[in-house]
SEMIVO-249932 format. One record per residue: x, y, z of N, C-alpha, C in turn; residue number from 1; residue in one letter. Coordinates in Angstrom, 3 decimals. Layout:
// residues N
{n.xx:X | n.yy:Y | n.zz:Z | ca.xx:X | ca.yy:Y | ca.zz:Z | c.xx:X | c.yy:Y | c.zz:Z | pos:NUM | code:a}
...
This chain:
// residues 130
{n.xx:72.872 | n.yy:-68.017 | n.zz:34.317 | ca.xx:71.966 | ca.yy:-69.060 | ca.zz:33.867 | c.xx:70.673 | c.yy:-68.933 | c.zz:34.666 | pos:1 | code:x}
{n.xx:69.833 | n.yy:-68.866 | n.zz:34.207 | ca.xx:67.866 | ca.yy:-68.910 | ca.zz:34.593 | c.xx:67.546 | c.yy:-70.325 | c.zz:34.424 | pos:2 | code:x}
{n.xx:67.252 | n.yy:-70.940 | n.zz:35.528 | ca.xx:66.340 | ca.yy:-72.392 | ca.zz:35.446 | c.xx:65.038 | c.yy:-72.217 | c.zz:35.548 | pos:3 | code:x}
{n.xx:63.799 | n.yy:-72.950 | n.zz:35.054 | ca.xx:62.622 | ca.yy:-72.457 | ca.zz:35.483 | c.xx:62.026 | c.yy:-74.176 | c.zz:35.342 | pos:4 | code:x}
{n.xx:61.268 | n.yy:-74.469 | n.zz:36.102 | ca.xx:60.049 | ca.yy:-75.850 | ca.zz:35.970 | c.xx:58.827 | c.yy:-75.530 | c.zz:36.084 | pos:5 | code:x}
{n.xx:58.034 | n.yy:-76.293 | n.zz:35.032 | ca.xx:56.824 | ca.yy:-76.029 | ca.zz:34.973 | c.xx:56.044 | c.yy:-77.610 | c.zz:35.076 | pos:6 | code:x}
{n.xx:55.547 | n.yy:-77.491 | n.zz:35.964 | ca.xx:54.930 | ca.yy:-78.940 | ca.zz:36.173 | c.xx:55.815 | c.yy:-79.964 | c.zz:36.065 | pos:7 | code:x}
{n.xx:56.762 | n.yy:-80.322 | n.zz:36.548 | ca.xx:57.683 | ca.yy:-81.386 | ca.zz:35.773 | c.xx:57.388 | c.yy:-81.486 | c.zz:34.502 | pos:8 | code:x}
{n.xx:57.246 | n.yy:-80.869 | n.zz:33.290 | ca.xx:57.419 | ca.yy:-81.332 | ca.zz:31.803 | c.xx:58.661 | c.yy:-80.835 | c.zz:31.403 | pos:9 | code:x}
{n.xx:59.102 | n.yy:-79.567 | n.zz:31.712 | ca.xx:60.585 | ca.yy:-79.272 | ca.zz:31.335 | c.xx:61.148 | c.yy:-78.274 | c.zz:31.979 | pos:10 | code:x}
{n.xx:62.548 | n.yy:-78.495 | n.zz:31.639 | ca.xx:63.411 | ca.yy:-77.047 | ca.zz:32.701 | c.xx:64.240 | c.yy:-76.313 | c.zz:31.448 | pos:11 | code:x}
{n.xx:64.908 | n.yy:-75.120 | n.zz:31.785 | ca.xx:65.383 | ca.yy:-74.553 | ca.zz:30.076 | c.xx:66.194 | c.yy:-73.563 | c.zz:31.503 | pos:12 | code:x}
{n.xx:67.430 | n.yy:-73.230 | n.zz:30.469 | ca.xx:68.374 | ca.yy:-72.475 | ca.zz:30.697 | c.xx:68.897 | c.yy:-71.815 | c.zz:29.664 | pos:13 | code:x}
{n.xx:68.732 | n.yy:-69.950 | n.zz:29.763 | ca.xx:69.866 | ca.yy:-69.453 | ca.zz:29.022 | c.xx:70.860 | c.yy:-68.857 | c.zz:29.085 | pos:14 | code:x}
{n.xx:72.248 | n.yy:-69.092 | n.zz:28.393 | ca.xx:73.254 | ca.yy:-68.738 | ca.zz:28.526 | c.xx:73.585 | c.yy:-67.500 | c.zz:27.517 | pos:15 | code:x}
{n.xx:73.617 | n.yy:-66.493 | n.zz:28.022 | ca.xx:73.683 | ca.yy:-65.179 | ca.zz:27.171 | c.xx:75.538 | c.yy:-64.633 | c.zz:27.816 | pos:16 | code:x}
{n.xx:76.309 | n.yy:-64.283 | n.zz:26.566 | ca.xx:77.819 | ca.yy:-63.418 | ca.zz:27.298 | c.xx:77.264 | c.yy:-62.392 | c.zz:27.005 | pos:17 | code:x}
{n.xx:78.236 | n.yy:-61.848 | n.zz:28.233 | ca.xx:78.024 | ca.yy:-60.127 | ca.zz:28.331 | c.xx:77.926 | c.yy:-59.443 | c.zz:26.824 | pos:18 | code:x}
{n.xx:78.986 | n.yy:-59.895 | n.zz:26.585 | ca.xx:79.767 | ca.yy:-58.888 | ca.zz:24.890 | c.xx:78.196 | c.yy:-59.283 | c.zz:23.506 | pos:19 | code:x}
{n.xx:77.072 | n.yy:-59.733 | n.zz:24.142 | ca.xx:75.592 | ca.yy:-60.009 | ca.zz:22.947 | c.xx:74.713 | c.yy:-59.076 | c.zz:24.091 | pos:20 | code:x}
{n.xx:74.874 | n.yy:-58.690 | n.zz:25.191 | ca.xx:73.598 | ca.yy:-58.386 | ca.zz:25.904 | c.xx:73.178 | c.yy:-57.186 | c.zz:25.215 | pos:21 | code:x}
{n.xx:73.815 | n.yy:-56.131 | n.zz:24.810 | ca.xx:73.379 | ca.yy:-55.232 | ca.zz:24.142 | c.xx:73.067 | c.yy:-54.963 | c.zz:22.495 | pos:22 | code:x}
{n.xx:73.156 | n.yy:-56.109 | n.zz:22.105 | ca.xx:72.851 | ca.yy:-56.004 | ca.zz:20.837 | c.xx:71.653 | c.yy:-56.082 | c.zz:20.078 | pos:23 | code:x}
{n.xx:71.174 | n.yy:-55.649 | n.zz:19.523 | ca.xx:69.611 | ca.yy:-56.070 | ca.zz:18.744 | c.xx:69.497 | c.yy:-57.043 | c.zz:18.291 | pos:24 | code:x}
{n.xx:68.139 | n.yy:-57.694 | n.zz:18.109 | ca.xx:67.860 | ca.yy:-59.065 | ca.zz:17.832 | c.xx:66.947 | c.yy:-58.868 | c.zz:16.542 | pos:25 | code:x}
{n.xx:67.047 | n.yy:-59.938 | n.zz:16.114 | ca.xx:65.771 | ca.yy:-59.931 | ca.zz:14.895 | c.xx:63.996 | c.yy:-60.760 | c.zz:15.427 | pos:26 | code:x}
{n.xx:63.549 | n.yy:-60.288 | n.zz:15.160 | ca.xx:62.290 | ca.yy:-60.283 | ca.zz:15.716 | c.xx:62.080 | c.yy:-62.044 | c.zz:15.267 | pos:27 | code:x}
{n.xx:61.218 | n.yy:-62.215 | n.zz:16.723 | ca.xx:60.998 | ca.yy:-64.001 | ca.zz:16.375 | c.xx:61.762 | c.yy:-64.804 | c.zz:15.555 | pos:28 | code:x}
{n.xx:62.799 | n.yy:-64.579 | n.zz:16.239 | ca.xx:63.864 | ca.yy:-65.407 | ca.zz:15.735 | c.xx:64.124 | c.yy:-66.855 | c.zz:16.388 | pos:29 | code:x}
{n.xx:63.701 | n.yy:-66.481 | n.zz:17.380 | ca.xx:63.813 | ca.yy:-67.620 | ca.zz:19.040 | c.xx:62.724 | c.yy:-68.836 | c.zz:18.672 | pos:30 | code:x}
{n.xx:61.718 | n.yy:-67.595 | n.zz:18.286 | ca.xx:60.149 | ca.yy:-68.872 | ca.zz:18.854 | c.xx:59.921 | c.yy:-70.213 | c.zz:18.018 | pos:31 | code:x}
{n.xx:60.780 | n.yy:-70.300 | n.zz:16.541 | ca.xx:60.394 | ca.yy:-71.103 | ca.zz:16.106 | c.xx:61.382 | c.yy:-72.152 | c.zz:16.438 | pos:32 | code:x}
{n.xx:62.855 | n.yy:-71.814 | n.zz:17.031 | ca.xx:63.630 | ca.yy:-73.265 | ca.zz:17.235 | c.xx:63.148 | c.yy:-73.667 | c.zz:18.273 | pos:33 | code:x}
{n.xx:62.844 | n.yy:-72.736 | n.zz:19.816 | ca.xx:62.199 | ca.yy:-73.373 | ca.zz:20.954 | c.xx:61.038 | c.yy:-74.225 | c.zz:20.868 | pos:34 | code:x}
{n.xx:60.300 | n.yy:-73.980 | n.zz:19.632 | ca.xx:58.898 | ca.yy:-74.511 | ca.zz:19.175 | c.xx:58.976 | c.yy:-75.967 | c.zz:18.789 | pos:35 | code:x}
{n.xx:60.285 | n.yy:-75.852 | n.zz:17.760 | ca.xx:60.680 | ca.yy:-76.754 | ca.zz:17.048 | c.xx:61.075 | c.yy:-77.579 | c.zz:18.378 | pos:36 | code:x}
{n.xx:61.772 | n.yy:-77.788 | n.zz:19.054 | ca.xx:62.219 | ca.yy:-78.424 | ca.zz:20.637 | c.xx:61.364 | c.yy:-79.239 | c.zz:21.647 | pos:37 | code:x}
{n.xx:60.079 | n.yy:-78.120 | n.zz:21.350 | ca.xx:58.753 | ca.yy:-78.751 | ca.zz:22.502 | c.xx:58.313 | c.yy:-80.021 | c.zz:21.887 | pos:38 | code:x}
{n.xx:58.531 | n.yy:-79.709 | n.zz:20.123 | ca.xx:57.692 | ca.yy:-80.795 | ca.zz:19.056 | c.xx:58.267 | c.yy:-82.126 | c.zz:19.082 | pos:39 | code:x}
{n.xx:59.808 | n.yy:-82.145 | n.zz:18.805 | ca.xx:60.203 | ca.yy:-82.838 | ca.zz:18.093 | c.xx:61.512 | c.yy:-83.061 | c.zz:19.082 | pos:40 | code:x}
{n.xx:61.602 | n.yy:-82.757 | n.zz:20.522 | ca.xx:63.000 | ca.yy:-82.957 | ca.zz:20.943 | c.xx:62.554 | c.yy:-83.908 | c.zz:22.573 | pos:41 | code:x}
{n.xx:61.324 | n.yy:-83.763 | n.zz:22.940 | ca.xx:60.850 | ca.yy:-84.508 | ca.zz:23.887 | c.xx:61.552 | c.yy:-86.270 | c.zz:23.990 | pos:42 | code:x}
{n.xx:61.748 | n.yy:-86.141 | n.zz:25.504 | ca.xx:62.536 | ca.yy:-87.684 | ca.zz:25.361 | c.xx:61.470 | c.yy:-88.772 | c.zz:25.357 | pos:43 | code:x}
{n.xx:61.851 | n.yy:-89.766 | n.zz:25.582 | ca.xx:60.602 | ca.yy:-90.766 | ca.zz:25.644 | c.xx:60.300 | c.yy:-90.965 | c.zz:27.411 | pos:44 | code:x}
{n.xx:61.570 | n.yy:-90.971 | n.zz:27.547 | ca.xx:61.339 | ca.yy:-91.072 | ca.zz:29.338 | c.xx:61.910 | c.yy:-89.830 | c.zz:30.125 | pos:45 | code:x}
{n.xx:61.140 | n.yy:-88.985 | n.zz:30.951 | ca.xx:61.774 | ca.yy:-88.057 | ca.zz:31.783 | c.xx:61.371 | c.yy:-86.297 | c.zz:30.977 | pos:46 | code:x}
{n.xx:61.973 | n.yy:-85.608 | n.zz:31.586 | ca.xx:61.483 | ca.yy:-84.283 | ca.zz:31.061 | c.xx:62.484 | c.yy:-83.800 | c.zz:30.094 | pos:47 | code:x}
{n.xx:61.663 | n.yy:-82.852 | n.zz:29.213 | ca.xx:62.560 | ca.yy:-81.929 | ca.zz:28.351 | c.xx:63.701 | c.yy:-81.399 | c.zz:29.052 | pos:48 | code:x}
{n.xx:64.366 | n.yy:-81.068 | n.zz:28.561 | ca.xx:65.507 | ca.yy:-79.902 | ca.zz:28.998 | c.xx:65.950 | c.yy:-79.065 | c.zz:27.675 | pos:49 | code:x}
{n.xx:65.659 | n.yy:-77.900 | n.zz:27.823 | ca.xx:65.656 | ca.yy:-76.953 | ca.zz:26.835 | c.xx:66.880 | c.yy:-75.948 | c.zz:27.324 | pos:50 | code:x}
{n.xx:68.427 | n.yy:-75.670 | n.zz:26.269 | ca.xx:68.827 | ca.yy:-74.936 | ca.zz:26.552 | c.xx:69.298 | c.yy:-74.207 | c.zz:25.326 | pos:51 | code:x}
{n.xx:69.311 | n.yy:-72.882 | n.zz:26.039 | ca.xx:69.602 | ca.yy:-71.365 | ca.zz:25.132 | c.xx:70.818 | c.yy:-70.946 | c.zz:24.981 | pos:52 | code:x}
{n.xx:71.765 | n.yy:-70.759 | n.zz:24.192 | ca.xx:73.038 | ca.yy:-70.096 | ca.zz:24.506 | c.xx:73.242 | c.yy:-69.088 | c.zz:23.465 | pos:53 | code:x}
{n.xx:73.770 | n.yy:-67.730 | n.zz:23.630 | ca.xx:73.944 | ca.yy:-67.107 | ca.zz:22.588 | c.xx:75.325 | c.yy:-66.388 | c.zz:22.987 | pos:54 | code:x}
{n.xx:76.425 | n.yy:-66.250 | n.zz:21.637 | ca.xx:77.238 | ca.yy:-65.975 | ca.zz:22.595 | c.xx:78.084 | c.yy:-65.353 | c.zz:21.042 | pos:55 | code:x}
{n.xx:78.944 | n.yy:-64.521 | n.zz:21.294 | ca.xx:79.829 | ca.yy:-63.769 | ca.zz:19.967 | c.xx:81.497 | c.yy:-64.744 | c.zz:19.702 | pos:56 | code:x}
{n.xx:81.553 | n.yy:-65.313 | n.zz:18.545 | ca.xx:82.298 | ca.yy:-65.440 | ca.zz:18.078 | c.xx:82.944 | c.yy:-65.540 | c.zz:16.529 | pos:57 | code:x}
{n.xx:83.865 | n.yy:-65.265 | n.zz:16.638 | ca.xx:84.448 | ca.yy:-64.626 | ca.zz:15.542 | c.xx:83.823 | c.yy:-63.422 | c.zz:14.787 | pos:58 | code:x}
{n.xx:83.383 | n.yy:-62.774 | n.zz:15.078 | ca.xx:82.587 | ca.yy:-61.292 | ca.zz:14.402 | c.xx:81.226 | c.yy:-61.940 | c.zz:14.076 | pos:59 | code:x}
{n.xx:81.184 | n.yy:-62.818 | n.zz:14.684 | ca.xx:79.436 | ca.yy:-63.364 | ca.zz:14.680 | c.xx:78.640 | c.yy:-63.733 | c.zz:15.748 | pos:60 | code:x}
{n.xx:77.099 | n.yy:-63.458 | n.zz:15.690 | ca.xx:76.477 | ca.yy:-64.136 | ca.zz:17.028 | c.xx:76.252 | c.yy:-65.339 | c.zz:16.676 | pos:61 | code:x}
{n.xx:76.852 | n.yy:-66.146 | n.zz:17.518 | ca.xx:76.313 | ca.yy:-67.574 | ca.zz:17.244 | c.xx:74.744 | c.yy:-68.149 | c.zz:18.335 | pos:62 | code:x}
{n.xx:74.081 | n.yy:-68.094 | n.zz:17.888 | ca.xx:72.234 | ca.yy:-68.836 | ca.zz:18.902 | c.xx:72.532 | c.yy:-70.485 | c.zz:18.880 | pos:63 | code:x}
{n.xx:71.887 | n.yy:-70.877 | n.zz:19.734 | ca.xx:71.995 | ca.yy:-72.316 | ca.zz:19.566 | c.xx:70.953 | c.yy:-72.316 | c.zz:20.511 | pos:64 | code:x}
{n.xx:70.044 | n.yy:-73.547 | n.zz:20.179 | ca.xx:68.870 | ca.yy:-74.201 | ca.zz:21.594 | c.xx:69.313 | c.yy:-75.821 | c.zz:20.883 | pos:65 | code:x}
{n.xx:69.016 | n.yy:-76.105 | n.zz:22.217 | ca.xx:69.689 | ca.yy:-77.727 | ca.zz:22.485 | c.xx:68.505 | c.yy:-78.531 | c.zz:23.232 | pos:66 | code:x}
{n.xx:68.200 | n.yy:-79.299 | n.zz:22.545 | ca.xx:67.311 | ca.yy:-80.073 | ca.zz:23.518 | c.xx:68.115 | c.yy:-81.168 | c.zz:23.933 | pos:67 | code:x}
{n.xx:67.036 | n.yy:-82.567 | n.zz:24.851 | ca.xx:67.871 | ca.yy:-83.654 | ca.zz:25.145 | c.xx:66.536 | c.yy:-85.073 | c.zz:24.548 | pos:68 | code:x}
{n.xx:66.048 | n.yy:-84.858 | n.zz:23.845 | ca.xx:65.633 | ca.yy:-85.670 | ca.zz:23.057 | c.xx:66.173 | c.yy:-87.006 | c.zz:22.286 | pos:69 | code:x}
{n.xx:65.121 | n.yy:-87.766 | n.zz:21.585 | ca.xx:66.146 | ca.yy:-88.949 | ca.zz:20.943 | c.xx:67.312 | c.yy:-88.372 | c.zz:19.931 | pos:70 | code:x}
{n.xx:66.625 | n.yy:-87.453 | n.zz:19.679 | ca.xx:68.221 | ca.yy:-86.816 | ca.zz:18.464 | c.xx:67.424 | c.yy:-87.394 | c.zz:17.218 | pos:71 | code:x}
{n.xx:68.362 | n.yy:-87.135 | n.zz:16.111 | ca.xx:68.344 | ca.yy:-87.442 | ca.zz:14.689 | c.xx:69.158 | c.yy:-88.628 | c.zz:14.265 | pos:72 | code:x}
{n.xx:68.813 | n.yy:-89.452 | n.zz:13.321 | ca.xx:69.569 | ca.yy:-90.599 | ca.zz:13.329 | c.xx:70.380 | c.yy:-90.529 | c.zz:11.748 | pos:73 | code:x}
{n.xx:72.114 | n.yy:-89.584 | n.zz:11.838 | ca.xx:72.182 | ca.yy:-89.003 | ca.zz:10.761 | c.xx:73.257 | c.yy:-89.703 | c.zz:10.245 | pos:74 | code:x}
{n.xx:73.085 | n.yy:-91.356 | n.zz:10.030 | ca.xx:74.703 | ca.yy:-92.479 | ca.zz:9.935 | c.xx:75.734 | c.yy:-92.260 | c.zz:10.475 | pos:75 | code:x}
{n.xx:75.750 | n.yy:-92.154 | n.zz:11.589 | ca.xx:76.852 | ca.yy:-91.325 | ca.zz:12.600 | c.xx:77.213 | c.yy:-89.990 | c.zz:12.208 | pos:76 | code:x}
{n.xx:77.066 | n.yy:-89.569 | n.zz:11.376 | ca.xx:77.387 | ca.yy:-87.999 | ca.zz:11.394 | c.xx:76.957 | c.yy:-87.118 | c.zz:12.319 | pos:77 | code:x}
{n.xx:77.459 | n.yy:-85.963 | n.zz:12.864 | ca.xx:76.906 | ca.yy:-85.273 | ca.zz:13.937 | c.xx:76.399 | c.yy:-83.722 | c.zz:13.613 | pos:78 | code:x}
{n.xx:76.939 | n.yy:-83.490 | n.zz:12.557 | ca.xx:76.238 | ca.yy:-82.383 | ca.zz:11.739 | c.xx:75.542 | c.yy:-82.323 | c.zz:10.472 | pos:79 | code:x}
{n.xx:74.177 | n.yy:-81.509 | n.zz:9.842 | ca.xx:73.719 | ca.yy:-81.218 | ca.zz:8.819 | c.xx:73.254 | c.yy:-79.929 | c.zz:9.079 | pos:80 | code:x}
{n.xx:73.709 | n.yy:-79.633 | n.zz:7.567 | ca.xx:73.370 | ca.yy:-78.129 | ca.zz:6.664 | c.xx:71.758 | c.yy:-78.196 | c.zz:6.945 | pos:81 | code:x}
{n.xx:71.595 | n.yy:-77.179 | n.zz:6.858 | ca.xx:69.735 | ca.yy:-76.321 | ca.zz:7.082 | c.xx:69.396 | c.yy:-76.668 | c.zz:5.837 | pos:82 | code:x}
{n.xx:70.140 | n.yy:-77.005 | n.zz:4.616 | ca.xx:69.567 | ca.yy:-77.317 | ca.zz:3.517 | c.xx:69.130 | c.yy:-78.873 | c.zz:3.217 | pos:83 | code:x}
{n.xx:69.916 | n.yy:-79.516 | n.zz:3.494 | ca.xx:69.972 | ca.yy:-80.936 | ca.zz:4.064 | c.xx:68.971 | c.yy:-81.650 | c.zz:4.752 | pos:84 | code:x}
{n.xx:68.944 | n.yy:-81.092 | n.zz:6.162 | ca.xx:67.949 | ca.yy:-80.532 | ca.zz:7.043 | c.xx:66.668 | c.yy:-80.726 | c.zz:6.489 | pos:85 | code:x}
{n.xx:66.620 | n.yy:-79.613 | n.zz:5.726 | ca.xx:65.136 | ca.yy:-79.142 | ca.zz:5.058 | c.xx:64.539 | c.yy:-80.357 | c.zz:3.933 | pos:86 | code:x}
{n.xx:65.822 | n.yy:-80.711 | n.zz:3.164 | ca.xx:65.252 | ca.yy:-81.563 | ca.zz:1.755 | c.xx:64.975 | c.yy:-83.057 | c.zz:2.476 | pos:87 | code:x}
{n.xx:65.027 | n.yy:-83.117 | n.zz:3.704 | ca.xx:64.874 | ca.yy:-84.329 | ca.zz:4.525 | c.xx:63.786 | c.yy:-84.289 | c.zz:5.555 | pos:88 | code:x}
{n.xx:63.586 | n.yy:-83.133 | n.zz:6.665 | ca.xx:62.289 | ca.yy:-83.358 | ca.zz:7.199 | c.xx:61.455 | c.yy:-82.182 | c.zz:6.897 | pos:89 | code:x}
{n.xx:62.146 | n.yy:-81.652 | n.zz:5.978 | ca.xx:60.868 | ca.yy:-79.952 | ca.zz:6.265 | c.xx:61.091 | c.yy:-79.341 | c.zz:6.499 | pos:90 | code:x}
{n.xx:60.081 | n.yy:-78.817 | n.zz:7.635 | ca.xx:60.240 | ca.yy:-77.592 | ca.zz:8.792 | c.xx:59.481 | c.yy:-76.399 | c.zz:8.677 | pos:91 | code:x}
{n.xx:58.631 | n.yy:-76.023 | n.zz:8.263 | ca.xx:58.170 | ca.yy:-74.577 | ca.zz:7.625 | c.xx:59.128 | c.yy:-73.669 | c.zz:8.452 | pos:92 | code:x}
{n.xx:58.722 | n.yy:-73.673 | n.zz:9.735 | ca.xx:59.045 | ca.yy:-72.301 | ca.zz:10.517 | c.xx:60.436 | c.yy:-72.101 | c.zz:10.849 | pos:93 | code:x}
{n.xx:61.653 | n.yy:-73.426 | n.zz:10.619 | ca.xx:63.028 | ca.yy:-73.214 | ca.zz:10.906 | c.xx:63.703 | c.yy:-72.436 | c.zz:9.652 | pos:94 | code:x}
{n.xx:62.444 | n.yy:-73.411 | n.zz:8.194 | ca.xx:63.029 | ca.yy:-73.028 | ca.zz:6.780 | c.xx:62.878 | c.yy:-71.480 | c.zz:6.597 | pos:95 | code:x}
{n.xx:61.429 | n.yy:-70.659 | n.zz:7.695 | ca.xx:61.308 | ca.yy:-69.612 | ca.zz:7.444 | c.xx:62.560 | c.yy:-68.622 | c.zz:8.132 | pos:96 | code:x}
{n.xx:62.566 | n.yy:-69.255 | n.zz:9.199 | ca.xx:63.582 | ca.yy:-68.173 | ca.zz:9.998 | c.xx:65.224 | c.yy:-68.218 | c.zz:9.031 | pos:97 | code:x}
{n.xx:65.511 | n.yy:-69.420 | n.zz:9.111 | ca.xx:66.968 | ca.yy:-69.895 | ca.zz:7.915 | c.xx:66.330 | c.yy:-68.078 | c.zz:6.200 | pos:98 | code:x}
{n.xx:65.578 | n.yy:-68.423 | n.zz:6.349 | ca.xx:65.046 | ca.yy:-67.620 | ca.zz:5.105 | c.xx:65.024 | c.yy:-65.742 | c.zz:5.310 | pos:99 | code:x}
{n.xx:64.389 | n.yy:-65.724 | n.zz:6.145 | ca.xx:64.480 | ca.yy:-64.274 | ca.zz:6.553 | c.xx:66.048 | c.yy:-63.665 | c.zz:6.919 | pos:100 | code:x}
{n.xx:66.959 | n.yy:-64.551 | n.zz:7.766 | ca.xx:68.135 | ca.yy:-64.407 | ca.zz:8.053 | c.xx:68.731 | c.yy:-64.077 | c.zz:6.914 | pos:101 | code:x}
{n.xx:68.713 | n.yy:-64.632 | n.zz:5.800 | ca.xx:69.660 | ca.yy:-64.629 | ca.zz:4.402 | c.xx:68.923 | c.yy:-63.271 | c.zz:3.784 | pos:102 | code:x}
{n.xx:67.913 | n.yy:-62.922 | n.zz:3.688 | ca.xx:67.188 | ca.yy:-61.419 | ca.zz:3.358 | c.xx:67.784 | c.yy:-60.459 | c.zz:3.783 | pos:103 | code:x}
{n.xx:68.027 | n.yy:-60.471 | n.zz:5.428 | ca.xx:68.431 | ca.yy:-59.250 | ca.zz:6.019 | c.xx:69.846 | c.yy:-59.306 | c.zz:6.473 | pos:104 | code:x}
{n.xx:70.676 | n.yy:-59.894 | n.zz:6.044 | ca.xx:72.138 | ca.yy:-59.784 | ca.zz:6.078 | c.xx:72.532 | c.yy:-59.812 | c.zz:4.817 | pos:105 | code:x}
{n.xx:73.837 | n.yy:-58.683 | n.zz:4.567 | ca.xx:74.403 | ca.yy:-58.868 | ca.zz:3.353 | c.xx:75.321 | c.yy:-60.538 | c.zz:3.777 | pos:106 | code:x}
{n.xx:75.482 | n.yy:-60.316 | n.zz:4.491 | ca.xx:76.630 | ca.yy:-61.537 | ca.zz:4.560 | c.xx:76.334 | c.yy:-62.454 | c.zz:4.564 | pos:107 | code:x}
{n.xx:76.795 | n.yy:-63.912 | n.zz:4.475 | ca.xx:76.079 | ca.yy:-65.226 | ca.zz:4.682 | c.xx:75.858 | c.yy:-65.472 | c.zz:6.648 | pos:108 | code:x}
{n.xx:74.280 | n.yy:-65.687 | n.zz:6.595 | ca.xx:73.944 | ca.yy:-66.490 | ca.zz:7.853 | c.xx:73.994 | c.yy:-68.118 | c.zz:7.289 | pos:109 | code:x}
{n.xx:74.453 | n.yy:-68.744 | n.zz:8.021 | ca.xx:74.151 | ca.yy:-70.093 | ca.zz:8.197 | c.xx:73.226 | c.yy:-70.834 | c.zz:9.760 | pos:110 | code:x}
{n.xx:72.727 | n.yy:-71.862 | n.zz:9.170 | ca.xx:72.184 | ca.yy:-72.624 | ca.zz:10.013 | c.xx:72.139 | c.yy:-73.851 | c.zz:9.796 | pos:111 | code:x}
{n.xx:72.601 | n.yy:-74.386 | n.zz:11.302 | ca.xx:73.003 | ca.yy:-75.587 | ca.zz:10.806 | c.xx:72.299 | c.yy:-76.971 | c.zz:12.129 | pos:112 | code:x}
{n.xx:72.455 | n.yy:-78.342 | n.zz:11.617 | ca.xx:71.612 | ca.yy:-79.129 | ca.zz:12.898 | c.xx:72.914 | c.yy:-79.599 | c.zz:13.656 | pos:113 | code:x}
{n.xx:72.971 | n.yy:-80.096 | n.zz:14.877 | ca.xx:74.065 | ca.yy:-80.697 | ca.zz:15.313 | c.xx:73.295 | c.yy:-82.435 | c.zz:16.247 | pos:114 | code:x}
{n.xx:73.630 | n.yy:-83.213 | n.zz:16.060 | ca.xx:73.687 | ca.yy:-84.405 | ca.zz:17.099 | c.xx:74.874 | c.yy:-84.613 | c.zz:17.774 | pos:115 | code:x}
{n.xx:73.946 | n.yy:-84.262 | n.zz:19.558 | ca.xx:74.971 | ca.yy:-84.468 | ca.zz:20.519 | c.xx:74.902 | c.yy:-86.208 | c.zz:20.767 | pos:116 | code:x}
{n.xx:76.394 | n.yy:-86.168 | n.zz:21.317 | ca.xx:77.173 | ca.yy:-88.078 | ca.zz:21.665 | c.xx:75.355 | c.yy:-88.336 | c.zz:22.551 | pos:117 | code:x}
{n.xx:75.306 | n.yy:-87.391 | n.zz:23.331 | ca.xx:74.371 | ca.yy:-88.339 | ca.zz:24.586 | c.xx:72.540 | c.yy:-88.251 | c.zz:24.278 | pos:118 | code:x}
{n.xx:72.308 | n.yy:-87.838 | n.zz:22.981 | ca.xx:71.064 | ca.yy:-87.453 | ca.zz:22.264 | c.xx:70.783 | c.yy:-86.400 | c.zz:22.352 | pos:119 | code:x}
{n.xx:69.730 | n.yy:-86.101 | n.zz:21.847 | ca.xx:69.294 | ca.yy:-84.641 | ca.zz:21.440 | c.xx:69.962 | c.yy:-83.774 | c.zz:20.666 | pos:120 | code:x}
{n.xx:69.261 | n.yy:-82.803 | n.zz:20.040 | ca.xx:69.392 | ca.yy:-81.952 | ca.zz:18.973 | c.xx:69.838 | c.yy:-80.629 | c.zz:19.175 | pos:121 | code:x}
{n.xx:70.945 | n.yy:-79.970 | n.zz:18.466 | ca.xx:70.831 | ca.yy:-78.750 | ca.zz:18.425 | c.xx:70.841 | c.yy:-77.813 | c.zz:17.086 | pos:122 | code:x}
{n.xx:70.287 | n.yy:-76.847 | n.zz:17.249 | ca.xx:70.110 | ca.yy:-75.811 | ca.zz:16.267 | c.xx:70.666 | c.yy:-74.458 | c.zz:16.579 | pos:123 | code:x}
{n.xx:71.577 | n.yy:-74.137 | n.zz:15.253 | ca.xx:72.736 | ca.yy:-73.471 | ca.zz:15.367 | c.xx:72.313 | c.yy:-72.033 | c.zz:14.374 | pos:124 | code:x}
{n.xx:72.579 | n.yy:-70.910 | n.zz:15.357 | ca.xx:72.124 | ca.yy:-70.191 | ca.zz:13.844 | c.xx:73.759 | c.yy:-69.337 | c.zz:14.219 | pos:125 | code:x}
{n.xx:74.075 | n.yy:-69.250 | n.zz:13.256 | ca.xx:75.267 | ca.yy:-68.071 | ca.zz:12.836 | c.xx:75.016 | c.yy:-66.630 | c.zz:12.042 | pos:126 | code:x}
{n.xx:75.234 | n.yy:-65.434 | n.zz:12.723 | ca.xx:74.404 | ca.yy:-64.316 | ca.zz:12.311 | c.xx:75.896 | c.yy:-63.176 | c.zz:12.825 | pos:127 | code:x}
{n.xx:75.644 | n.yy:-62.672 | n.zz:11.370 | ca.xx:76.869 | ca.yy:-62.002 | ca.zz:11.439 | c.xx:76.788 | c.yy:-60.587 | c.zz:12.585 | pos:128 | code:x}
{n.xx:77.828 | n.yy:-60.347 | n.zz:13.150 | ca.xx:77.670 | ca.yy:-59.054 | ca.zz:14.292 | c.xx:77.765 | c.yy:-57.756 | c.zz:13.509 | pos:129 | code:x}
{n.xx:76.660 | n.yy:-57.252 | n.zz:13.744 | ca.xx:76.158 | ca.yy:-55.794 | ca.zz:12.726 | c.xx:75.471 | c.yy:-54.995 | c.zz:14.275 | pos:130 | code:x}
């Protein structure tokens, strides 16, 4: 895990397993959920906390960035579909990355939102291991 602070506005950690370190990535794949995080995941009181995890399971890479923000207010549910997602706030640049993913895999990528119990958001991408 890498901690880093920048002025007190936020700290970020990523969690990478061994069994992804060598694998290829798809280009700017990262910048738009971390982006999405700075925008829209800021708490009202105290600093961001931005975290990274990428890690292989089941014959897939699973990405996730997690902020600690107010979260989404989704009638107690704790998950929504990227489609869901989208027909509700938007997004250009999550809808783009969700978009390019489904181009360059034969297989299905999914992406999906999650609300954690203690707030804040995460964004889940599932990308098959090729």
């Amino acid at each position: 895990i890498q901690h880093m602070r920048f002025k007190n506005r936020f700290t970020y950690g990523i969690e990478a397993d061994e069994s992804v370190m060598d694998l290829a990535s798809v280009k700017l794949i990262l910048q738009p959920l971390v982006e999405n995080a700075f925008e829209h995941g800021r708490p009202e009181n105290g600093r961001l906390r931005l975290r990274i995890r990428v890690r292989e399971e089941k014959e897939r890479v699973v990405v996730s960035v997690s902020d600690n923000g107010p979260g989404l207010q989704w009638n107690g549910r704790t998950k929504m579909s990227a489609e869901e997602f989208f027909g509700r706030y938007g997004g250009y640049g999550l809808r783009n990355v969700h978009r390019r993913l489904q181009l360059l895999f034969d297989e299905p990528c999914t992406m999906y939102f999650e609300a954690s119990p203690d707030g804040g958001t995460s964004v889940v991408l599932r990308i098959p291991l090729e």
